[in-house]
C-alpha positions as CSV (number, residue, x, y, z in Angstrom):
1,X,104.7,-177.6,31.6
2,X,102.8,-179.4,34.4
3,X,101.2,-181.9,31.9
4,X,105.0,-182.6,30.4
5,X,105.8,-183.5,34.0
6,X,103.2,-186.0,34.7
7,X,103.6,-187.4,31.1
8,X,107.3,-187.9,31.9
9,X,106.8,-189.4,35.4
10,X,104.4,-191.8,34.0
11,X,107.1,-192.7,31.3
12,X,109.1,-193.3,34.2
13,X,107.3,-195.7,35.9
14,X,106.5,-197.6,32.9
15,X,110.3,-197.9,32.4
16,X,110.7,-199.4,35.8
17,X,107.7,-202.1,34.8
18,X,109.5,-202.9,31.6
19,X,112.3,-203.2,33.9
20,X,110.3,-206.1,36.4
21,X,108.8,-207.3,33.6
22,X,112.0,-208.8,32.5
23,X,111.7,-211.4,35.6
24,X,108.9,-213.1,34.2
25,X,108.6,-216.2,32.6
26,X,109.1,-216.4,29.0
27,X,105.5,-216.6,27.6
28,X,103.8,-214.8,30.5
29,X,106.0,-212.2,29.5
30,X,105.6,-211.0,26.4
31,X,101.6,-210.1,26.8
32,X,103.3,-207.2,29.3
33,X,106.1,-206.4,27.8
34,X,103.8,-205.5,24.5
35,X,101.5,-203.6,26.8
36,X,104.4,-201.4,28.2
37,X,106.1,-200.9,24.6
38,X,103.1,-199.8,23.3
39,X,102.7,-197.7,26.1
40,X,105.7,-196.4,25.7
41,X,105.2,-195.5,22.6
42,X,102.1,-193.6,22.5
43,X,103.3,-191.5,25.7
44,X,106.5,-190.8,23.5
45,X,103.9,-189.6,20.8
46,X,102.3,-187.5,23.4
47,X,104.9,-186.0,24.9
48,X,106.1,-184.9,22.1
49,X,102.6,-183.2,20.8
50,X,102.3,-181.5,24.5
51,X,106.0,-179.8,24.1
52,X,105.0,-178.8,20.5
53,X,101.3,-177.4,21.7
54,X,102.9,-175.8,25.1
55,X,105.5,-173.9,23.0
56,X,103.0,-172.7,20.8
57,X,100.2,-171.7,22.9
58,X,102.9,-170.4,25.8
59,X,101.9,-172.6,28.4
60,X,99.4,-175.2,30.0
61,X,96.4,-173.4,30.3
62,X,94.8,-176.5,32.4
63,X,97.0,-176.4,34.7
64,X,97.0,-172.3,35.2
65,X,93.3,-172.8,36.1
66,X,93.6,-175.0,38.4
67,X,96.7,-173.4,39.9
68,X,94.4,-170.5,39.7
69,X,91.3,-172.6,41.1
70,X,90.0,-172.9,44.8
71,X,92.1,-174.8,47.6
72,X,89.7,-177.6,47.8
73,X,90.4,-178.0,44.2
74,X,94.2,-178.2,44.4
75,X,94.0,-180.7,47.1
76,X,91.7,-182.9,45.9
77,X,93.9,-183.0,42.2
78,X,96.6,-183.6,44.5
79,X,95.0,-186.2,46.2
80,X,93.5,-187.8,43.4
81,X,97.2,-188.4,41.6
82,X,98.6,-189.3,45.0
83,X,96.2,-192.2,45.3
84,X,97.0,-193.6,41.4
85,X,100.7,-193.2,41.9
86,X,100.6,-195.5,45.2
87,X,97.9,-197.9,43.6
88,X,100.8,-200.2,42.0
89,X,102.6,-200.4,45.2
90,X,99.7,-201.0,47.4
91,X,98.6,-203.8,44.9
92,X,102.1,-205.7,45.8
93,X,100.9,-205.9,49.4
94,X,97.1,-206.4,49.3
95,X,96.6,-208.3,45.7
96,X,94.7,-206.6,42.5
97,X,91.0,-206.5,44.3
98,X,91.3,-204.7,47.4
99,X,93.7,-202.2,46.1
100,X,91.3,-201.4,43.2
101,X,88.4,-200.8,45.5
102,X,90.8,-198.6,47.3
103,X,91.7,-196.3,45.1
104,X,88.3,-196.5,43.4
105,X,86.6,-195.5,46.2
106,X,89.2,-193.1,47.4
107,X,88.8,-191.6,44.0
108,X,85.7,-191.3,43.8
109,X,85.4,-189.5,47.6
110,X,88.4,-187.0,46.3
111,X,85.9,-186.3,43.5
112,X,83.0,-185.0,45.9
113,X,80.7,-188.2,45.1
114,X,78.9,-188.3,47.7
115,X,77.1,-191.4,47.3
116,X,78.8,-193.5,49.4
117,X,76.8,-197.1,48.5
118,X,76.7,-196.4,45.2
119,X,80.8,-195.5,44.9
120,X,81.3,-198.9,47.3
121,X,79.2,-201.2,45.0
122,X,80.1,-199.8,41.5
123,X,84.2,-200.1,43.1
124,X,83.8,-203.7,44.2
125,X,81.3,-204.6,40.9
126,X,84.7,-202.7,39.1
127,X,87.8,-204.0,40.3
128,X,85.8,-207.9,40.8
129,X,84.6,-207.9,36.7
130,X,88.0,-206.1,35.7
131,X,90.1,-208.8,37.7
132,X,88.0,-212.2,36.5
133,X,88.2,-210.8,32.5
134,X,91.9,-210.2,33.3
135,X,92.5,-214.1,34.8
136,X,90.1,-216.0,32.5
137,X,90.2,-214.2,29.2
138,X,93.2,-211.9,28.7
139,X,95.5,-214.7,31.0
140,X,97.4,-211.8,32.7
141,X,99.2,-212.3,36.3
142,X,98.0,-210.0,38.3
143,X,99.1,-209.1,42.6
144,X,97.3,-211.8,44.1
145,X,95.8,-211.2,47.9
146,X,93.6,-212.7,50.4
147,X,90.4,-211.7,48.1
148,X,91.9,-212.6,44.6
149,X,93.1,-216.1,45.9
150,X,89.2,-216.5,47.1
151,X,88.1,-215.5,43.7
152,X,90.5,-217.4,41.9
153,X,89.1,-220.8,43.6
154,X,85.4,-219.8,42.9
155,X,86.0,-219.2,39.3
156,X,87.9,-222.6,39.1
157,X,85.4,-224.5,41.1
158,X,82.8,-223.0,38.4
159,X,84.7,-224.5,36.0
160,X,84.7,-228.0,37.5
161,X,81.1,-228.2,37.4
């Protein structure tokens, strides 16, 4: 039941990005739109799959072990969803890079990786390579901040020369 609750609220939120995806322009807004339809779609297709297996098997068994699990463990799952569900609004204030790191790293500390170097330069090599495909090949607008903007002029002055 727990699973059919998370697969709803992210259902939810994907309505309410259809719904600010409506604001765009015309052709930057179709390549979201589609994302979010199909989206849609396959979380329809999966919700319905989870209600069928959670009626048959008489319940979420993932969820009772982790119910069942150590503190720690609850806290850190609780943690760990926290930190995903505020990533889209924290990318609004601080722009796509920073927030990624964020959450990356944030993540990856909820996790019990304890390498913190490692989690820092893997998050930054990340959300960097993630956000120059997303500008230069797949031509998505993205939450721009500070860092993005900075990133945005070296790719461009790259492309001068």
């Amino acid at each position: 039941m727990p699973r059919l609750a998370c697969l709803v609220l992210v259902f939810g939120l994907l309505l309410a990005l259809g719904a600010s995806s409506l604001s765009i322009d015309a052709s930057a807004a179709r390549y979201p739109q589609v994302l979010i339809a199909g989206a849609l779609i396959a979380l329809t297709m999966a919700l319905l799959t989870e209600r069928r297996q959670a009626a048959a098997s008489g319940g979420d068994t993932e969820f009772a072990s982790l119910a069942a699990g150590p503190a720690p463990a609850r806290t850190a799952f609780g943690g760990f969803v926290l930190v995903w569900l505020a990533f889209p609004f924290v990318m609004g204030v601080l722009g796509f890079v920073l927030s990624t790191v964020i959450a990356l790293v944030l993540s990856c500390l909820l996790l019990r990786i304890r390498r913190p170097a490692l989690i820092i330069a893997s998050s930054v090599v990340i959300a960097v390579a993630f956000a120059v495909l997303l500008r230069t090949v797949l031509y998505v607008p993205m939450p721009s901040g500070w860092l993005d903007q900075r990133i945005d002029q070296v790719i461009y002055q790259m492309r001068k020369n």
